[in-house]
C-alpha positions as CSV (number, residue, x, y, z in Angstrom):
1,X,-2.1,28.3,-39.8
2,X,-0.1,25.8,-38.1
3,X,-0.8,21.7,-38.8
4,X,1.1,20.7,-36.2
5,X,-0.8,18.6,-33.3
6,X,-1.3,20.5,-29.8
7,X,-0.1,17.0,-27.8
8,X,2.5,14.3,-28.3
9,X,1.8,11.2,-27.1
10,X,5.3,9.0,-26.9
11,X,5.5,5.6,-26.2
12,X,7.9,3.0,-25.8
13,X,7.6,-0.6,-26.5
14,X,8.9,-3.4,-25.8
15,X,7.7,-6.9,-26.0
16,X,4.2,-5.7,-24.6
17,X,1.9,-8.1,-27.4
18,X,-0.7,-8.6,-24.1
19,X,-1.2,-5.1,-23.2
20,X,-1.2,-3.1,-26.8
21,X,-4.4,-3.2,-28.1
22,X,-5.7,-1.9,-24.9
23,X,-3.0,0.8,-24.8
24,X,-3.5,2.0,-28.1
25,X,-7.3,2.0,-28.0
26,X,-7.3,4.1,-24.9
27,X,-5.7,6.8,-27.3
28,X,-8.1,6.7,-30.3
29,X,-11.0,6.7,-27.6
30,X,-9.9,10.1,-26.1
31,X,-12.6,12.9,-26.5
32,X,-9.6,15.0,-27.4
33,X,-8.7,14.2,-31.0
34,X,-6.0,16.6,-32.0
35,X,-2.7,14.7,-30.7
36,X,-0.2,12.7,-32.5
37,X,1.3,9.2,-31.3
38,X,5.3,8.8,-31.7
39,X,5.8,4.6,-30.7
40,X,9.3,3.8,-30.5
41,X,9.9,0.1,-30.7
42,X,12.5,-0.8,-29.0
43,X,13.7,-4.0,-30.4
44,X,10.4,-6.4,-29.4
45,X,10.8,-10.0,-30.7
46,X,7.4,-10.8,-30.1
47,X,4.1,-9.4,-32.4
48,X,4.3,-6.1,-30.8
49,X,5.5,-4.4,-34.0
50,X,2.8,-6.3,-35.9
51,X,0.3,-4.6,-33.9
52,X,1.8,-1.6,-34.0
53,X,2.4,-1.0,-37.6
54,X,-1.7,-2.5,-38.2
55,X,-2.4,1.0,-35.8
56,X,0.1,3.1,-38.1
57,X,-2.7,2.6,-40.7
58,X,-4.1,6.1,-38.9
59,X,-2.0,8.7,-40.2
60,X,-1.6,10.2,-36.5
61,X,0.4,7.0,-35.0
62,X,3.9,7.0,-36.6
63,X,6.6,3.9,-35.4
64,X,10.2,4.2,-35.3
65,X,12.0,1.0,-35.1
66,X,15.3,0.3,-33.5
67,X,17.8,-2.1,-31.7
68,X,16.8,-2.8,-28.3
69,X,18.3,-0.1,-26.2
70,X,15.9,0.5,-23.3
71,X,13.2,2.9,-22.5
72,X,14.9,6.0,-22.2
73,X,16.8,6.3,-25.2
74,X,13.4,5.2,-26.6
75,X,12.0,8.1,-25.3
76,X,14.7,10.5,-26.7
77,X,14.1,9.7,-29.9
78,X,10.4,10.2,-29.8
79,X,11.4,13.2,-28.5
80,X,13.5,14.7,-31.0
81,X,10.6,13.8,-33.4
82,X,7.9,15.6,-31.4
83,X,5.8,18.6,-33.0
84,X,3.2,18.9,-30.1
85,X,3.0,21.9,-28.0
86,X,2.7,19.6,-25.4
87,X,4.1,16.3,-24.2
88,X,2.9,12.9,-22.4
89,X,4.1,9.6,-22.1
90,X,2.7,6.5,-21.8
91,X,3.7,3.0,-21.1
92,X,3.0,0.5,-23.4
93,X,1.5,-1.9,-20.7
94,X,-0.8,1.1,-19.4
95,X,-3.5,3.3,-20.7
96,X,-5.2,6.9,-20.5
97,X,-9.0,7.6,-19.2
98,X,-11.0,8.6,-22.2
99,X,-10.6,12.5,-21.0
100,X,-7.3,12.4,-19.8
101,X,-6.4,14.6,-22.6
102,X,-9.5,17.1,-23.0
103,X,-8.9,17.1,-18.8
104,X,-4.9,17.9,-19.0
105,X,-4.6,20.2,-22.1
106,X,-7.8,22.5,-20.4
107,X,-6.1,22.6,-17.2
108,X,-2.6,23.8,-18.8
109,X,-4.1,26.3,-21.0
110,X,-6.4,27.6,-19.1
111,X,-3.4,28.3,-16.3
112,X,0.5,29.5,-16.4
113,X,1.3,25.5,-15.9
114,X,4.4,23.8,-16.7
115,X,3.3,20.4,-15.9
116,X,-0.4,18.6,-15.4
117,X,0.1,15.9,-12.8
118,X,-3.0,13.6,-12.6
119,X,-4.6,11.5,-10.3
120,X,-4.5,7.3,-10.9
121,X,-6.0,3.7,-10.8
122,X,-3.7,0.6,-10.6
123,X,-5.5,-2.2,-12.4
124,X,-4.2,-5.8,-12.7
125,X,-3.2,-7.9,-15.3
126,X,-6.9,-8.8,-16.5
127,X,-7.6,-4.6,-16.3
128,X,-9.0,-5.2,-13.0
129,X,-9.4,-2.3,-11.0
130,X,-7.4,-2.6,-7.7
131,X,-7.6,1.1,-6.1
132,X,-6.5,5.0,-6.7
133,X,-3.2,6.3,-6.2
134,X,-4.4,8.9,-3.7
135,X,-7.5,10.1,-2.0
136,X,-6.6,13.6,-2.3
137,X,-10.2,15.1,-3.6
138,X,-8.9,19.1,-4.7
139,X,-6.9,19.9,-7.0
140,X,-3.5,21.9,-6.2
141,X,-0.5,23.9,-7.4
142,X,3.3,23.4,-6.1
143,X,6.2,24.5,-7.2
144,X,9.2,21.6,-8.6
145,X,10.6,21.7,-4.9
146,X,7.4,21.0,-3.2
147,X,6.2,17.9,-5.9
148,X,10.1,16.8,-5.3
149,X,9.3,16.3,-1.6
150,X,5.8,14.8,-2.6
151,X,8.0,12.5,-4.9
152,X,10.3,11.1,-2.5
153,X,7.9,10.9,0.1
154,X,5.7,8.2,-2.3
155,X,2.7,10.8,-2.0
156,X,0.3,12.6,-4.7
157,X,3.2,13.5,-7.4
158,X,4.3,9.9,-8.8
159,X,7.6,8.7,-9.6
160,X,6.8,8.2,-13.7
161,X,6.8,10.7,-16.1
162,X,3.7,8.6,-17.3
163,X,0.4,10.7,-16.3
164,X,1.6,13.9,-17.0
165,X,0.8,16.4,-19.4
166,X,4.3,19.0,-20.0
167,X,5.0,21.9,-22.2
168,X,7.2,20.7,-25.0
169,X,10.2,23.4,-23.5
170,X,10.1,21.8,-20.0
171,X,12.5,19.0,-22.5
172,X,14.5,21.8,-24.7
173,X,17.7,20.7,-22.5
174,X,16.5,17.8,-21.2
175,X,16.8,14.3,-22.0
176,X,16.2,11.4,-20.3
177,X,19.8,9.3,-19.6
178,X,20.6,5.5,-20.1
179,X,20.5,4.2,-16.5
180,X,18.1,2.1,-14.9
181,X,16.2,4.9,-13.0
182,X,15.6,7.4,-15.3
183,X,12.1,8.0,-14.4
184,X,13.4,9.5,-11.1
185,X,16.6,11.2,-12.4
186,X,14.9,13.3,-15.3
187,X,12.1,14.1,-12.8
188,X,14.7,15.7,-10.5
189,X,16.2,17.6,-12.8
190,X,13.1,18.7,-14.2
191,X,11.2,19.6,-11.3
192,X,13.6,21.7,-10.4
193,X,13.5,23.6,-12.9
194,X,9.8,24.4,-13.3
195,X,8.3,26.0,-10.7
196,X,3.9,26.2,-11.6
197,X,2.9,22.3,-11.1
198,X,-1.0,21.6,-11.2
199,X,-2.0,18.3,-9.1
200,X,-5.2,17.5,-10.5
201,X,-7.3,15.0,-8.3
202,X,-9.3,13.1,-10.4
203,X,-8.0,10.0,-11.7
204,X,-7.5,10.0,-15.3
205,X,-5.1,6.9,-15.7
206,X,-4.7,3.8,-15.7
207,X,-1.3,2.0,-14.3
208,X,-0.7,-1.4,-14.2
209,X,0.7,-4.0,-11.7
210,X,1.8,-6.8,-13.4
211,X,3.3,-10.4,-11.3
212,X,6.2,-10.7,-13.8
213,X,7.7,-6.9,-13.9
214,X,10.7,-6.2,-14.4
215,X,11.8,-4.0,-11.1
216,X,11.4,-7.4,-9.7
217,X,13.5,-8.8,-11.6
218,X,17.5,-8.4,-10.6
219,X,19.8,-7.2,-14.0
220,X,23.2,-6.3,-14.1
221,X,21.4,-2.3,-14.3
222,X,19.5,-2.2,-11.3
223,X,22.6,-1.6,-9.4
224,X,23.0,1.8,-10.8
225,X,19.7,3.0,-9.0
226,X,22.4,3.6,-5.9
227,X,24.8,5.9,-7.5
228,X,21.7,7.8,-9.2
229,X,20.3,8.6,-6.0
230,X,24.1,9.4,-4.3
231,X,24.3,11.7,-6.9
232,X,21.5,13.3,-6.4
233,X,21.7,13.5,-2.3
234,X,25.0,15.1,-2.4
235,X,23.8,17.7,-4.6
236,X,20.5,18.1,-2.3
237,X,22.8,18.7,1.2
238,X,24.4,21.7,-0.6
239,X,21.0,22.8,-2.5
240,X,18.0,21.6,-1.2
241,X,15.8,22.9,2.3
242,X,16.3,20.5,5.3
243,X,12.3,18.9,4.7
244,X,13.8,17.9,1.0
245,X,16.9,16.1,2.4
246,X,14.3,14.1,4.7
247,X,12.1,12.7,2.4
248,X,15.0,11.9,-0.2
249,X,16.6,10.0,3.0
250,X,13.2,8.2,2.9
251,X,13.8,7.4,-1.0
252,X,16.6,6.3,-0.6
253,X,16.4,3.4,2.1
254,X,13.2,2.6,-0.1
255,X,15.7,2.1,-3.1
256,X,18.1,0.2,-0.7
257,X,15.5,-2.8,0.2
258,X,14.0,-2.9,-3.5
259,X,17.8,-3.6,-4.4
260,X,18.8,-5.5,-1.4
261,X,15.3,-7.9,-2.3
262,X,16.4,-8.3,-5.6
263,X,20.1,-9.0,-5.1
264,X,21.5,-12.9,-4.9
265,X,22.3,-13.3,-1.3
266,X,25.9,-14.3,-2.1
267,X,26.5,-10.8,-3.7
268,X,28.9,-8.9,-2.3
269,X,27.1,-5.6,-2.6
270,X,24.6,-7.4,0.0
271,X,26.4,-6.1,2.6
272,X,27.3,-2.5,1.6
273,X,23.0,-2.3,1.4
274,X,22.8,-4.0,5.1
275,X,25.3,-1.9,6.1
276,X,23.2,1.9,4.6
277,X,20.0,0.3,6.1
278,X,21.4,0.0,9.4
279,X,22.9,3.2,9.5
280,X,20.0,5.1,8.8
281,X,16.9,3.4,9.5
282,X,16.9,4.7,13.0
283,X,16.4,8.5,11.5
284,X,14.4,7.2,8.8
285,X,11.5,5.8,11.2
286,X,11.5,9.4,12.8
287,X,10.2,10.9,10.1
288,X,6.2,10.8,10.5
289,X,5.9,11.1,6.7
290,X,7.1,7.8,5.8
291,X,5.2,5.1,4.1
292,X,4.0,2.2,5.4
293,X,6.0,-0.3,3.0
294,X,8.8,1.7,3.9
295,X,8.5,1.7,7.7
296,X,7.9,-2.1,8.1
297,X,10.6,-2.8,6.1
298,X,13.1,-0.7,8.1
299,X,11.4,-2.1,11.5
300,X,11.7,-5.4,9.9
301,X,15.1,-5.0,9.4
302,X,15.9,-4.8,13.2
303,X,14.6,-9.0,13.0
304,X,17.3,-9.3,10.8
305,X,17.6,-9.2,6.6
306,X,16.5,-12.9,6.3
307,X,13.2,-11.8,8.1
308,X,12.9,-9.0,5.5
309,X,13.6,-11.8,2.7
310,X,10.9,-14.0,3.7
311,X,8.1,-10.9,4.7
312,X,8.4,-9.4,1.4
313,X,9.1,-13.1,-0.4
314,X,5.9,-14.2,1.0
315,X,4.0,-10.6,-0.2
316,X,4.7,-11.2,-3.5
317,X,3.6,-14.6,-3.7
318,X,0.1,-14.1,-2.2
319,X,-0.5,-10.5,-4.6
């Protein structure tokens, strides 16, 4: 009879003191108990490995300590470590519904699933309820192409691998690399590759928004989001349907202003972005898909990019 746990639950930390407690508690209140907990800290300077090691105290949360190295190597080691039949992540900052597990390990089992995407609520910095993720009300399967599209197009299927339940084998070959998007890159490659995805509707998450996070924060890193997603279009125009090609157009121009907003203006990659954004926002607003973030940004853009500074300055000020 095997001991080993039916879900690994991995989680990366970093400096997250605030949001722990509430993280780790959303665990040992699940109504699904057989799980084990895998937290990778990843060089925290504050009392985050305090906390963490006081929760080690139950014999089903193990910590692995090491030099600051960012999330996604984090993540590798956790996986490595892993003895679940299945796998989920969560961030440190965020936290599960009480049957997020019972809800994702029936729906996997009781189907030939490779992956369990739920349903979500952002919540604030004080836990505050802000709204779902979608209002999708049934359940649904895809295949990796089809939550792809979804993907890129900002619909149901999240950018994240947080909310999402995955046999252990969907990671045999895959690891997650040491970029600054390596949510979305892993995600590509894995959705690719698995072709039975169950969307379930009901929100069983909890993702938070916080004022001081990092993506809006500019780093040396956040560059590397462009050559991730060139990478990744040059291998969908020789791949990928002609729908798929649309909505990672959209993705990308989406990456372009995040970058561009977070960029110094004197930077002289300012103007390679201007330059993308103009020559493709034109197709972009075609598509009837697009998001609304995404579309007034691109119809901002025709203004001018100091316009686009000060619309999406001002929207982050006032929440």
């Amino acid at each position: 009879m095997s001991t080993s746990p039916l879900v690994s639950i991995i989680i990366p930390v970093y400096n997250s003191e605030r949001f722990l407690k509430e993280c780790f508690d959303s665990i040992l209140f699940q109504s699904f108990k057989d799980f084990e907990v895998i937290i990778v800290d990843d060089g925290s300077t504050d009392s985050s490995l305090i906390i963490e090691e006081e929760y080690s105290k139950d014999l089903r949360f193990r910590v692995i300590k090491q030099e600051n190295a960012g999330q996604g190597i984090a993540r590798n080691r956790a996986l490595d470590m892993a003895k679940g039949k299945y796998v989920t992540f969560l961030d440190a900052d965020d936290a599960m519904k009480q049957d997020f597990l019972k809800e994702t390990v029936s729906k996997i089992e009781g189907g030939k699933y490779d992956i369990v995407v739920t349903n979500y609520d952002f919540i604030n910095e004080k836990s505050d309820f802000l709204y779902i993720h979608s209002n999708v009300k049934k359940d649904y399967v895809i295949d990796g192409y089809e939550a792809l599209t979804e993907m890129w197009y900002d619909e149901n299927v999240h950018i994240g691998p947080w909310a999402k339940l995955y046999k252990r084998e969907v990671f045999e070959k895959e690891r997650f690399k040491s970029c600054y998007c390596e949510d979305s890159d892993i995600l590509e490659r894995i959705f690719k590759k698995n072709q039975s995805i169950l969307y379930i509707s009901d929100s069983l998450f909890r993702y938070r928004i916080r004022n001081n996070a990092d993506t809006w924060v500019f780093k040396p890193k956040t560059y590397e989001q462009i050559a991730v997603f060139d990478d990744m279009y040059m291998f969908a125009k020789k791949h990928y349907s002609d729908e798929m090609i649309k909505a990672l157009e959209v993705k990308m121009i989406s990456v372009w202003f995040h970058v561009f907003l977070q960029l110094p203006k004197d930077d002289k990659r300012v103007e390679e972005l201007k330059k993308r954004i103009i020559e493709n926002r034109k197709a972009v607003l075609k598509n009837k898909r697009i998001r609304k973030k995404t579309r007034i940004a691109c119809l901002s853009s025709y203004l001018g990019f100091g316009f686009v500074r000060f619309l999406f300055g001002f929207a982050r000020r006032t929440g």
